[in-house]
C-alpha positions in Angstrom: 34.2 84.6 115.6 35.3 81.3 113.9 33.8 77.8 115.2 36.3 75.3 115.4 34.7 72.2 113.6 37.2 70.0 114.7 35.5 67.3 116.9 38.4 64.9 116.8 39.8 65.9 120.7 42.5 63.4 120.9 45.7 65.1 122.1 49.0 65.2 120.2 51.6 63.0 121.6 55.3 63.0 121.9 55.8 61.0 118.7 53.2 63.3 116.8 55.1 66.6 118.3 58.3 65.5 117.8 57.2 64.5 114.1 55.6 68.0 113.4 58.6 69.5 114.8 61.3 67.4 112.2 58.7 68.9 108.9 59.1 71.9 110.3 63.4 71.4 110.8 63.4 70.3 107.8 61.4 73.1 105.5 58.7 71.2 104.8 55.8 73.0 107.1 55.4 76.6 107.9 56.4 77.8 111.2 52.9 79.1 111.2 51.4 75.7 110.4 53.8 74.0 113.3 52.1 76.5 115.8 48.8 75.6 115.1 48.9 72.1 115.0 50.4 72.1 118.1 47.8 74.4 119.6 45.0 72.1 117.7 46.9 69.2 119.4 46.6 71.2 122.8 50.2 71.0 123.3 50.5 74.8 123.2 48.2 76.7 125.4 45.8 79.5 123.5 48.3 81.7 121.6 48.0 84.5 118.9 49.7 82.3 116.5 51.1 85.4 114.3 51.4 87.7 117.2 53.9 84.9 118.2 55.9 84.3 114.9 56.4 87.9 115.3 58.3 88.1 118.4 60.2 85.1 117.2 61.4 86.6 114.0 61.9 90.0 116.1 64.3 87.7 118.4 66.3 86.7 115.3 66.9 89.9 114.0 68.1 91.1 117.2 70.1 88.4 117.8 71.2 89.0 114.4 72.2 92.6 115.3 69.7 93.8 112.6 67.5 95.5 115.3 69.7 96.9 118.2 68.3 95.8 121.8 66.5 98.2 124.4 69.0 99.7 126.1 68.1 99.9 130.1 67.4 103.5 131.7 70.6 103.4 133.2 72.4 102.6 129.7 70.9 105.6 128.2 71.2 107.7 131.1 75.2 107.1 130.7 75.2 107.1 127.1 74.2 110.4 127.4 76.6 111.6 129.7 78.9 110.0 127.3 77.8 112.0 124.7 77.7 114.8 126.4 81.4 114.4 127.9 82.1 114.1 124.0 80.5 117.6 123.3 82.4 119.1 126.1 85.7 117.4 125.3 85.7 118.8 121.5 84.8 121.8 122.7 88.0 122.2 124.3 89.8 120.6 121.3 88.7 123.8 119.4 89.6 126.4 122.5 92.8 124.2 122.4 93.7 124.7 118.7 92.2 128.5 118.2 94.8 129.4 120.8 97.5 127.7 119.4 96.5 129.6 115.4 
């Protein structure tokens, strides 16, 4: 358990926000460091601050296509019965050409 020993409760405003957000823009502060001054400055609500630079860097790499996305129940479902159609056609390929030899 950590004691926050910062006694100063003034709230960040739009000016301080928008500043914190331009370091950040421009590489000079840590995403990390932007989340928690904006959750010291209460303009975030109470956030795992690395729990949520995961999911953002998660969100890049799919958007990147470096993680695929969760395909839905019904996605799989007929991605299997695409696969399985594909099984079945080359099957038939093979009758198809031993028949023909």
């Amino acid at each position: 358990m950590q004691i926050s020993r910062d006694f100063d409760l003034q709230q960040l405003d739009g000016s301080q926000t928008n500043a914190y957000l331009q370091m950040w823009m421009n590489g000079a502060i840590s995403q990390e460091l932007l989340l928690q001054m904006l959750k010291e400055g209460e303009v975030l609500p109470t956030v795992d601050i690395d729990q949520e630079v995961e999911k953002v860097q998660q969100e890049k790499d799919q958007a990147m296509g470096l993680v695929p996305f969760a395909d839905s129940p019904a996605q799989e479902n007929e991605d299997l019965a695409d696969s399985v159609n594909d099984v079945e056609r080359e099957d038939e390929r093979d009758s198809v050409r031993a028949a023909a030899a």
